[in-house]
C-alpha positions as CSV (number, residue, x, y, z in Angstrom):
1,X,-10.1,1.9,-2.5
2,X,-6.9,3.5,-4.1
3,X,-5.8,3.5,-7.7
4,X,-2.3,2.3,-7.6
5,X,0.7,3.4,-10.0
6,X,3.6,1.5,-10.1
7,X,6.8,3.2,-11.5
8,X,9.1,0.7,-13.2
9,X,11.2,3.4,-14.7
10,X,13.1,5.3,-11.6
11,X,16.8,6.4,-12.8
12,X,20.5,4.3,-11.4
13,X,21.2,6.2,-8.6
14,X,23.6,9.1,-9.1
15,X,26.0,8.1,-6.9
16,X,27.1,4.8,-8.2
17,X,28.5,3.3,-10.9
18,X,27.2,-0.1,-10.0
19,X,24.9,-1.0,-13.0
20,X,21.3,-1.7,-11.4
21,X,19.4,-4.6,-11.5
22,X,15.8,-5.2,-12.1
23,X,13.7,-5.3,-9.4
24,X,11.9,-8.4,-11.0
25,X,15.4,-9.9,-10.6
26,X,16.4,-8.8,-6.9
27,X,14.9,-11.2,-4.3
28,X,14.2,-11.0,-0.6
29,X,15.4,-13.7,0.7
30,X,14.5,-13.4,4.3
31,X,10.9,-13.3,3.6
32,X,8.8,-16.4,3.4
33,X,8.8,-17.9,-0.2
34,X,11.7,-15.5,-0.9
35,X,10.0,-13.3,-3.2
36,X,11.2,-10.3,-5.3
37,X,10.8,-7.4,-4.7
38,X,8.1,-6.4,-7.2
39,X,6.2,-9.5,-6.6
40,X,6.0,-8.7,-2.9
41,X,5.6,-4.5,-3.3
42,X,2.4,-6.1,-5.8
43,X,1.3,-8.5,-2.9
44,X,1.5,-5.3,-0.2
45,X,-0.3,-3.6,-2.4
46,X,-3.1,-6.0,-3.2
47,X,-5.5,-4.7,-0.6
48,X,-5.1,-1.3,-1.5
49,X,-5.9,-2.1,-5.4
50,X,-6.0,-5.3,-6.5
51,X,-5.4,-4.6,-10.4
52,X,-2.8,-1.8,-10.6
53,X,-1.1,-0.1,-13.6
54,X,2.7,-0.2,-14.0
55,X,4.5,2.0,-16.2
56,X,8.0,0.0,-16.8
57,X,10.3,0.1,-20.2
58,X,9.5,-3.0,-23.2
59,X,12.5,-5.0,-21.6
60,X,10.6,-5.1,-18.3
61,X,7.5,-5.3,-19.2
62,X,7.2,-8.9,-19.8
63,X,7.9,-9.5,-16.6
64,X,5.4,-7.3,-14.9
65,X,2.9,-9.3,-17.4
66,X,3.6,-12.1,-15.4
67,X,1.6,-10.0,-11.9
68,X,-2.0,-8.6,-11.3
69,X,-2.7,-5.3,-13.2
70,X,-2.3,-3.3,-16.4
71,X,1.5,-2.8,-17.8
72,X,2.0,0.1,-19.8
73,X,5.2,0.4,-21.6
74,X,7.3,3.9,-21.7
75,X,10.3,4.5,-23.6
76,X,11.0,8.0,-21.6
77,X,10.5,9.9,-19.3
78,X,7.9,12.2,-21.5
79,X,5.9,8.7,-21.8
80,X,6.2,8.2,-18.5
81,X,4.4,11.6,-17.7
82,X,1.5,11.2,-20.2
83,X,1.3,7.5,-19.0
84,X,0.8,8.5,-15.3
85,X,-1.5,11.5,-16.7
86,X,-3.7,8.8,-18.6
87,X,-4.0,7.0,-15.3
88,X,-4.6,9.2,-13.0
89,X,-7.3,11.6,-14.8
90,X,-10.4,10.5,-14.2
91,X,-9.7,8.9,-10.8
92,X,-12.5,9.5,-8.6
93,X,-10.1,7.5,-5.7
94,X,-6.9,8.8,-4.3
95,X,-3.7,7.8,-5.6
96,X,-0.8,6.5,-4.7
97,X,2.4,6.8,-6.5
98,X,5.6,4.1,-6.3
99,X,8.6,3.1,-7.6
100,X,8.7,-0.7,-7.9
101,X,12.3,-0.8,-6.4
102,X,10.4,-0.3,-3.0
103,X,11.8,-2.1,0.1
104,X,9.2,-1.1,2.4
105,X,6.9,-1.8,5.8
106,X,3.4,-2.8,5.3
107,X,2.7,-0.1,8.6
108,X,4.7,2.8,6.5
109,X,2.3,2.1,3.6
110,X,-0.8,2.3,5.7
111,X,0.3,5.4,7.5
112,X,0.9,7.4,4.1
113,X,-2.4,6.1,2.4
114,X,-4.3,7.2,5.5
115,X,-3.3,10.6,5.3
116,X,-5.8,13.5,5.2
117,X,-3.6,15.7,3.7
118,X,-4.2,17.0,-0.4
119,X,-1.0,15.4,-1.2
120,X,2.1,13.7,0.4
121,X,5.4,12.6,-0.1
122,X,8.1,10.7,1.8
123,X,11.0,12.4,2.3
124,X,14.3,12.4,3.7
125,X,16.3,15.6,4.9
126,X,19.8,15.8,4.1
127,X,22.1,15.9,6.9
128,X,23.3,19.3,8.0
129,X,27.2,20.0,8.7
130,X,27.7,20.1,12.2
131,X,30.5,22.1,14.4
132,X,33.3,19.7,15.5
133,X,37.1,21.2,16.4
134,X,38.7,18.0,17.0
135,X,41.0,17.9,14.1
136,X,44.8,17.5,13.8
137,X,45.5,21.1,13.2
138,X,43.0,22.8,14.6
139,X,41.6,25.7,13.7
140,X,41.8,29.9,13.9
141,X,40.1,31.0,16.4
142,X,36.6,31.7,15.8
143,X,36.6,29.5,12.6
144,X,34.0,27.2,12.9
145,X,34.8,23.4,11.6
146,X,32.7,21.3,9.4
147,X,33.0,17.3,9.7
148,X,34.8,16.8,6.5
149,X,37.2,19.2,8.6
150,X,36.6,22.2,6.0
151,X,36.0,25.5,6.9
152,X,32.3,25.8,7.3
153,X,31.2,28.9,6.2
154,X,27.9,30.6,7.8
155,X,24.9,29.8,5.5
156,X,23.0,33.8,4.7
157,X,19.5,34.0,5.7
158,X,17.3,32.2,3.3
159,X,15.7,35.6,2.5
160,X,19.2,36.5,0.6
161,X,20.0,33.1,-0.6
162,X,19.5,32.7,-4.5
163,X,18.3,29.6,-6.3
164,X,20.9,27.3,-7.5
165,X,20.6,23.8,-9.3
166,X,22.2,21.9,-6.9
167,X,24.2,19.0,-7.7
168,X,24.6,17.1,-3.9
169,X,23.1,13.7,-3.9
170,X,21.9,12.0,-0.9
171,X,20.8,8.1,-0.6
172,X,21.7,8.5,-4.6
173,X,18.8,11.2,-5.4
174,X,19.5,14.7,-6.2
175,X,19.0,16.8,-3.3
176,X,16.6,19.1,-5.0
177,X,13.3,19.8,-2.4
178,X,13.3,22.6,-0.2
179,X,11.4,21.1,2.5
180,X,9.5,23.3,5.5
181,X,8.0,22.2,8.7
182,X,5.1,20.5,7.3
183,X,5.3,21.1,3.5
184,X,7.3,21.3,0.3
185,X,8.1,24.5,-0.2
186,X,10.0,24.6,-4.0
187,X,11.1,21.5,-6.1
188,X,14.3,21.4,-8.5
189,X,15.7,19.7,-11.7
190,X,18.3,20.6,-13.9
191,X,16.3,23.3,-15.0
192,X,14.8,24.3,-12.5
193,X,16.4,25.7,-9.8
194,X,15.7,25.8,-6.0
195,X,16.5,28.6,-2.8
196,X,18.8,26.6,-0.5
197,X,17.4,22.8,-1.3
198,X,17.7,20.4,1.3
199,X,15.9,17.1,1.2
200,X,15.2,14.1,-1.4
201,X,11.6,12.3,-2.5
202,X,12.7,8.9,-1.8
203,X,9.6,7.6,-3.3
204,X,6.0,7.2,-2.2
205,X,3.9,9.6,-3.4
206,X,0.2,9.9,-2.2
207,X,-2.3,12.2,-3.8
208,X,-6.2,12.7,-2.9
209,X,-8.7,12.5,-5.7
210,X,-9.2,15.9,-5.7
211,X,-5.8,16.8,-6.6
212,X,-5.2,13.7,-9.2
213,X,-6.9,15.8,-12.3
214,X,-4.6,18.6,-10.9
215,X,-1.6,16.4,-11.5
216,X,-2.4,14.7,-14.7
217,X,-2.6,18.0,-16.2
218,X,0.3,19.1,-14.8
219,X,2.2,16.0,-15.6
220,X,1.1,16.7,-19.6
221,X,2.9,19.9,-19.9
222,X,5.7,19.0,-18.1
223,X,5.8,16.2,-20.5
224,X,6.5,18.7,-23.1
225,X,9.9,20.4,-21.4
226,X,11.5,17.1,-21.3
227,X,13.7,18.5,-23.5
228,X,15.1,20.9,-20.5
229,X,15.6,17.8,-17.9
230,X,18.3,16.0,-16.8
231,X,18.9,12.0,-17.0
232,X,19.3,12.1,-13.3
233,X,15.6,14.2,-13.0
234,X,13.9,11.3,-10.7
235,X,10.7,10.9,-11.8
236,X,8.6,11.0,-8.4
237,X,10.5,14.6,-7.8
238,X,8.8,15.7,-11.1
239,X,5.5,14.6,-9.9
240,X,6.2,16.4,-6.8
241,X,7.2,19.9,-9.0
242,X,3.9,20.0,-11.0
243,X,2.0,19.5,-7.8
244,X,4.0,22.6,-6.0
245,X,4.0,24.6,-8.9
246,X,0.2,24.4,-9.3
247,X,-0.7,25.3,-5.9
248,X,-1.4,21.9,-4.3
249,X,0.3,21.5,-0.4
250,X,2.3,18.7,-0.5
251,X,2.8,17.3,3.3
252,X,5.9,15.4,4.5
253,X,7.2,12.9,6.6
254,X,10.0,11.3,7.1
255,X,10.3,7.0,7.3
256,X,10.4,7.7,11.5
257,X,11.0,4.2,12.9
258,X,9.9,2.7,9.9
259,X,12.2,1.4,7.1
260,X,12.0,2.6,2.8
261,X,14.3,2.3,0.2
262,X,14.7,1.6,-3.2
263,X,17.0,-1.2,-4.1
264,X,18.9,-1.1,-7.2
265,X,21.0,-4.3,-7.0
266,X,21.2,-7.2,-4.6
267,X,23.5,-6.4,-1.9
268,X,21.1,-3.2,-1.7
269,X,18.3,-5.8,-0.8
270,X,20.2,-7.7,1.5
271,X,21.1,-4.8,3.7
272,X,17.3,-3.6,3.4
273,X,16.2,-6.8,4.9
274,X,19.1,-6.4,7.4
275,X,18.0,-3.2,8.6
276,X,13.9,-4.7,8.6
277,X,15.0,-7.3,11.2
278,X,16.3,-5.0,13.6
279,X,13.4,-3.0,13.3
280,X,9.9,-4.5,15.7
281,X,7.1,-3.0,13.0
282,X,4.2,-4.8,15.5
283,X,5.9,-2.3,18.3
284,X,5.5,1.1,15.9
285,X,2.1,-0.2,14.9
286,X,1.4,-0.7,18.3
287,X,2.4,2.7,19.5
288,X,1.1,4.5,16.6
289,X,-2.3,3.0,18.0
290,X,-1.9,5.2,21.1
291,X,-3.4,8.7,20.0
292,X,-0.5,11.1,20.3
293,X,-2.6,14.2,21.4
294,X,-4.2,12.5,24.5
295,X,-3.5,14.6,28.0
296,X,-1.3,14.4,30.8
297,X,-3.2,11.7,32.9
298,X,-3.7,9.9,29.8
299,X,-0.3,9.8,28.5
300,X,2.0,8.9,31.6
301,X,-0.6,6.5,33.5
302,X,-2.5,5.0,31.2
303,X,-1.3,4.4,27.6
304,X,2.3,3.1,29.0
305,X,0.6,-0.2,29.4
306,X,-2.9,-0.3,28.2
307,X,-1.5,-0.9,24.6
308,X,-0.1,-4.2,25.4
309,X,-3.8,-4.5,27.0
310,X,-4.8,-3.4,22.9
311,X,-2.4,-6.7,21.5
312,X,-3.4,-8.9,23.8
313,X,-7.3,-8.4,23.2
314,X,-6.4,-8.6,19.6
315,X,-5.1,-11.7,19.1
316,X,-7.9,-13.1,21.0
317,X,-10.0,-12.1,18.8
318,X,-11.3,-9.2,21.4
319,X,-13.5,-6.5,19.2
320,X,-13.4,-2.8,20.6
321,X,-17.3,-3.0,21.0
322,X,-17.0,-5.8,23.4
323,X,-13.9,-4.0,25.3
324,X,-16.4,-0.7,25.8
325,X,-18.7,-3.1,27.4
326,X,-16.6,-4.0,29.8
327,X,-15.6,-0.7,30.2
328,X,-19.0,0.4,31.1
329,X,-19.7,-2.3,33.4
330,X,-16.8,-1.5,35.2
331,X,-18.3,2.3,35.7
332,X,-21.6,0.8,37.2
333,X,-19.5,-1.1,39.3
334,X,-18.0,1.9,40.4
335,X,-20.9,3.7,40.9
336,X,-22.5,1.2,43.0
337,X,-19.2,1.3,45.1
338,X,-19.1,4.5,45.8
339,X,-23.1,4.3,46.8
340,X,-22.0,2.1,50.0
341,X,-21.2,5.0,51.5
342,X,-18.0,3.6,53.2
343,X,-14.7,4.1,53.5
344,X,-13.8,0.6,51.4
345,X,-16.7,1.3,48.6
346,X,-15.1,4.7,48.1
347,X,-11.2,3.2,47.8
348,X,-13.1,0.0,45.9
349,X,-14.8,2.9,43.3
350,X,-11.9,5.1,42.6
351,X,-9.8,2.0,41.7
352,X,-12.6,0.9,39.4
353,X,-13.2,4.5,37.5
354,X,-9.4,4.1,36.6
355,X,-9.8,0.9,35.4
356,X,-13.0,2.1,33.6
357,X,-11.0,5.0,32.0
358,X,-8.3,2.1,31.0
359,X,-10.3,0.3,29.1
360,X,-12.2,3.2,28.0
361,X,-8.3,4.0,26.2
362,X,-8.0,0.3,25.2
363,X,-11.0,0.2,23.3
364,X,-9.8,2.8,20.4
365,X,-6.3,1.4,21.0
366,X,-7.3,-1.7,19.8
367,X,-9.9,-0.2,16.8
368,X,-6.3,1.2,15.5
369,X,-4.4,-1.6,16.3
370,X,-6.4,-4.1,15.1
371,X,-7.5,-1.5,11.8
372,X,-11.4,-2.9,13.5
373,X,-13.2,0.9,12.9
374,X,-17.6,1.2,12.9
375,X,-19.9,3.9,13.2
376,X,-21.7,1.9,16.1
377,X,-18.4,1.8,18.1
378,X,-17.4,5.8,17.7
379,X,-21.4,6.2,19.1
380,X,-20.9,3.6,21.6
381,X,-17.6,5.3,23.1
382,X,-18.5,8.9,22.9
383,X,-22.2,8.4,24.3
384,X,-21.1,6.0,27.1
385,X,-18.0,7.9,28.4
386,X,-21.2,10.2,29.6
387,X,-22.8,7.3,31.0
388,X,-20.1,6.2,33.2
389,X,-19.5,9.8,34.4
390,X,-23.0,10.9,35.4
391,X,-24.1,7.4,36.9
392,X,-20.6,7.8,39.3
393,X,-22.0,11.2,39.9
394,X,-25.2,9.5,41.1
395,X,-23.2,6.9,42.9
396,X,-20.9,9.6,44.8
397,X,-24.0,11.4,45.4
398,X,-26.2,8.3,47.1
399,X,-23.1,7.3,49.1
400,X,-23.1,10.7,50.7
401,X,-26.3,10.5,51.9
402,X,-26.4,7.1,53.2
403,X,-22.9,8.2,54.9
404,X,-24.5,11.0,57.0
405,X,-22.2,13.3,54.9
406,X,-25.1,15.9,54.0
407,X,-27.0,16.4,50.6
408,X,-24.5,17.2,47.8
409,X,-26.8,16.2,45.1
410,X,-26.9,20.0,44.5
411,X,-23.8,19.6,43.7
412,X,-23.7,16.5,41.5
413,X,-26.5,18.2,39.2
414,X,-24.6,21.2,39.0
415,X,-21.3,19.4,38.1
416,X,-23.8,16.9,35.5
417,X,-25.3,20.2,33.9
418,X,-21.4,21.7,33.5
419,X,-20.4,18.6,32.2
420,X,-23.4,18.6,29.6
421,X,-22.9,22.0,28.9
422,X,-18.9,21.4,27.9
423,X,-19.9,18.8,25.8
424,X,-22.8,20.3,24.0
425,X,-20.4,23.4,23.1
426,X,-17.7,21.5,21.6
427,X,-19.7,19.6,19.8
428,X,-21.5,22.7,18.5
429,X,-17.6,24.5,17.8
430,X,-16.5,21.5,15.9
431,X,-19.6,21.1,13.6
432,X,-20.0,25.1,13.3
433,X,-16.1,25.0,12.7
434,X,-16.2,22.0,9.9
435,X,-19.1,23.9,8.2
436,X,-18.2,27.2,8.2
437,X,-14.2,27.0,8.5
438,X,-12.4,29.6,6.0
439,X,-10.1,28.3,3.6
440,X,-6.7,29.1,3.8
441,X,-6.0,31.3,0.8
442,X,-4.6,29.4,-2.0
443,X,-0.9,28.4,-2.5
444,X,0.9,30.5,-5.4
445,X,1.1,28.8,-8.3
446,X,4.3,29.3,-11.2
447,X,4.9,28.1,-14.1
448,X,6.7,25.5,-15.3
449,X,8.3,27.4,-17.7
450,X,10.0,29.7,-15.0
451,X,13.7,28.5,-14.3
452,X,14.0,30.3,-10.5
453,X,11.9,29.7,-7.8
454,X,11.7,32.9,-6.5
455,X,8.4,34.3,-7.7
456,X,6.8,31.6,-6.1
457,X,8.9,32.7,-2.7
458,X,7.9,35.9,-2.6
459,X,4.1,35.2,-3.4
460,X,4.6,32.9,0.1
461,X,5.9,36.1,1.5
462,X,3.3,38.3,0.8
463,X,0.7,35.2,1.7
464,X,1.8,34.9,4.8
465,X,1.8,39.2,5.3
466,X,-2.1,39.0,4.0
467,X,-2.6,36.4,6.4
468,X,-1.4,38.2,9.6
469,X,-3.1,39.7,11.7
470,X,-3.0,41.0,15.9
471,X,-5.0,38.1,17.0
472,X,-3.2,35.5,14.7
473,X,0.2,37.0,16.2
474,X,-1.0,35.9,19.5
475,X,-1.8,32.5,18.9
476,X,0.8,31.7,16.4
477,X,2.9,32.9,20.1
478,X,1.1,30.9,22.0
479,X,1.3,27.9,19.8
480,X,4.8,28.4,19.6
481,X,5.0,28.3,23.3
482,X,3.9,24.9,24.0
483,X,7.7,23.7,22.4
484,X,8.2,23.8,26.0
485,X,7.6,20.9,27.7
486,X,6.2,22.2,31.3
487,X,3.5,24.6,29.6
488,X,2.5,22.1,27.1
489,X,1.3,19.6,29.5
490,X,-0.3,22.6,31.3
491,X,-1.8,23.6,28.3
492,X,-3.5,20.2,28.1
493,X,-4.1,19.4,32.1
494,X,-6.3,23.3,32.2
495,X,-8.8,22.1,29.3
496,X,-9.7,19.3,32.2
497,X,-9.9,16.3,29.8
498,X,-11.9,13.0,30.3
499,X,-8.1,11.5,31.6
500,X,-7.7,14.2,34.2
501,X,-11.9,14.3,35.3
502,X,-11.1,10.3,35.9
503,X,-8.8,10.6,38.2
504,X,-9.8,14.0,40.0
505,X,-13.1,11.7,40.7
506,X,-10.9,8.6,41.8
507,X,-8.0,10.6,44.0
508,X,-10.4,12.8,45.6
509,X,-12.9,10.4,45.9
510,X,-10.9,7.6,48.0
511,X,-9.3,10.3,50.3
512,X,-12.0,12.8,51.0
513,X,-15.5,12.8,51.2
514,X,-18.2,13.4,47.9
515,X,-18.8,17.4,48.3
516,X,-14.6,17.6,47.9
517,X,-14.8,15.3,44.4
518,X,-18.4,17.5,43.0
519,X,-16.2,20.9,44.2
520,X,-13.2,19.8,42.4
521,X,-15.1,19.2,39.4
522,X,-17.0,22.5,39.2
523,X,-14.1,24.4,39.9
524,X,-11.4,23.1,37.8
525,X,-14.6,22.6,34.9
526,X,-15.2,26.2,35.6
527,X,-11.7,27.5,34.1
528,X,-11.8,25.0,31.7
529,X,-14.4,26.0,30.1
530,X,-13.9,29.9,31.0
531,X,-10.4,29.1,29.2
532,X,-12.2,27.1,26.0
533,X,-14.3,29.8,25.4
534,X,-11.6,32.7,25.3
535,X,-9.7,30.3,23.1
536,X,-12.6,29.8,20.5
537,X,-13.8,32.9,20.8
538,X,-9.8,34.3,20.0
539,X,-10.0,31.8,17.1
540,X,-13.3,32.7,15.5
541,X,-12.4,36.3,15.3
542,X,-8.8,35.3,13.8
């Protein structure tokens, strides 16, 4: 379960002048029974926590009375803090943190919930100026033209930039984050002040149970510099601020091809539900069901189609167990194919192994898809994607012999014992690496007394010295290489992964006789594993 906290209190947005409407008022009228949007944000939330607390001002909180959970009522934004601190303490869940303005997709909220990250907020980067010279008078030469056709002048390194309190708005929040590639880095308010900030909270906030305690005690004493905020200090931002300045990593994201935003008066709902309908949230579920670090074979002929395979066993009522069944029956098919020794069992095997490996894909596809996850299916796939390889070994082997084609079971033991090897060290790696992995040294931490962020920017800096080391140089390189396309899919195809073993077996089985499939296999397993090893190896020593 997670403890939910609803925030009833968020500030107008900067930007307008409109005056805002409660969310208790503001109704969806698109969705069936044309709910508001609290009363449907409270029924998305439902299966998260059933009962959860809402911090909202005395006018409102009659209202939220009326829905499931515990109201508490605020009459600023110090209340607020201490509220959320009082809610949040003894939490032995995680948390998650939202404005009850939220227009927002059921997948987006199951995507940030289901985060392993400490912390993590939804974000949205403000828009850079880009170059244009397509205006009336043009410009000097060299001058480089922003869109608003100013003068754009070159931004200094962020090394020599100073903090500011920065007074742009975007999507009506103050643009007061300075986000990385994966983390905030520094948060603002009008007291605090921020090296070159350039993104806004828009809202969700999700926090592990570890880090809660950290944030209710942060929360409290920032509850006690009210005094040095701003009306226009958004209250998820502050969150976000205590969590930074006490050493906690808050992650990122953006809303992708997914759809958030906090509605302040009708019309704002009314284009929210006109931006929903153009977007297909079954399709982004659909493809977030496909893993996204699966290899080359995998990727380009397999998991173009075998998600629609995923939706269609789903709303049969398919389970994933029941698809790995088939899966495996379609290996012993193969296998007994490929044991006729012919020319047609051989063609008749290989296209069965790839439908084997399709389903093999179809069966986690559809455990995402279908949110169906069990211990006794993780055992089934991982044991039984052995099964169907060795008994097709034993097929390919058999089908040699009765073929005339000489005894390769040499071979097939040889390319079994590889195989078992391989697996038997990476599982071995990844339980030695989950036990004894090092933590990263600890975040800075700052005060939330200090104005300027730049203590905490040089503490990064001199983190990320301590941290750096020959070996690390060369896989932080080497990392950094795989941006390009061409090596990164090399990168995957060397490892030899279950994807590319499927259809080395299939392709060289159906054109070429068994010794060519059980050579292919040892050799290519061979570097595989020689380049594993040097890989581990580089990143135990790091």
């Amino acid at each position: 379960m997670t403890r939910v906290v609803l925030l009833g209190s968020s500030p107008r947005p900067i930007d307008s002048d409109i005056q805002p409407v409660s969310p208790v008022h503001i109704r969806l009228s698109s969705f069936p029974t044309a709910p508001t949007v609290t009363a449907r944000l409270y029924g998305q939330m439902a299966a998260l926590d059933p009962n959860p607390i809402t911090i909202a001002r005395p006018d409102e909180a009659k209202f939220y009375r009326q829905l499931p959970g515990r109201v508490v009522e605020t009459t600023d934004i110090a209340e607020d803090l201490r509220a959320l601190a009082d809610a949040i303490e003894d939490t032995t869940e995680s948390v998650l943190i939202m404005p009850t303005a939220s227009v927002i997709h059921d997948e987006l909220i199951y995507q940030i919930n289901k985060t392993k990250r400490g912390a993590l907020a939804l974000i949205a980067k403000e828009p850079r100026p880009t170059e244009s010279t397509e205006i009336a008078e043009g410009p000097e030469p060299g001058e480089e033209i922003a869109d608003n056709g100013e003068p754009l002048t070159p931004e200094p390194p962020i090394e020599e930039a100073e903090p500011e309190i920065c007074n742009r708005t975007f999507e009506g929040l103050p643009v007061r984050l300075r986000a990385g590639r994966s983390r905030v880095v520094s948060v603002g308010t009008a007291y605090h002040a921020v090296t070159r900030p350039n993104a806004v909270a828009l809202g969700p906030l999700y926090v592990s149970a570890k880090n809660a305690p950290v944030l209710a005690e942060a929360a409290r004493e920032l509850a006690g510099l009210t005094h040095l905020l701003g009306p226009e200090d958004d209250l998820v931002q502050l969150l976000i601020l205590c969590l930074v300045r006490r050493g906690v990593s808050v992650g990122i994201r953006g809303r992708r091809d997914l759809y958030y935003r906090r509605v302040f008066t009708q019309a704002d709902a009314d284009e929210a539900q006109q931006i929903m309908a153009g977007i297909d949230e079954d399709r982004v579920r659909l493809n977030n069901a496909v893993k996204g670090a699966d290899g080359f074979f995998t990727t380009f002929f397999v998991s173009t189609y075998s998600r629609f395979i995923a939706r269609w066993a789903a709303r049969r009522g398919l389970t994933p167990n029941q698809v790995t069944l088939f899966s495996i029956t379609l290996g012993v098919a193969s296998a007994a194919c490929f044991a006729t020794g012919t020319r047609a069992g051989a063609v008749a095997g290989a296209v069965l192994i790839y439908f084997a490996f399709v389903f093999d894909c179809v069966d986690g596809q559809l455990a995402r898809y279908a949110r169906k996850f069990g211990v006794l299916g993780a055992w089934l796939d991982a044991t039984f994607d052995r099964f169907k390889e060795y008994v097709v070994f034993a097929g390919l082997a058999i089908g040699a012999t009765v073929a005339g084609q000489g005894d390769v079971w040499t071979l097939a033991l040889a390319a079994i014992a590889m195989q078992s090897v391989r697996h038997l060290l990476d599982f071995a790696y990844g339980a030695g690496h989950r036990r004894r992995r090092k933590a990263p040294p600890p975040l800075p931490t700052l005060d939330l007394t200090v104005s300027a962020d730049t203590p905490l920017r040089e503490a990064l800096v001199q983190r990320r010295i301590e941290q750096t080391n020959t070996i690390k140089k060369l896989l932080r390189l080497w990392t950094k290489a795989g941006r390009f396309r061409p090596l990164y899919w090399a990168r995957k195809m060397i490892v030899f992964p279950i994807g590319e073993r499927f259809a080395a077996i299939a392709i060289t089985a159906a054109f070429f006789e068994p010794r060519i499939t059980f050579l292919t296999l040892l050799i290519w397993g061979g570097i595989a594993a020689a380049y594993s090893l040097t890989g581990r190896l580089m990143r135990s020593l790091a």
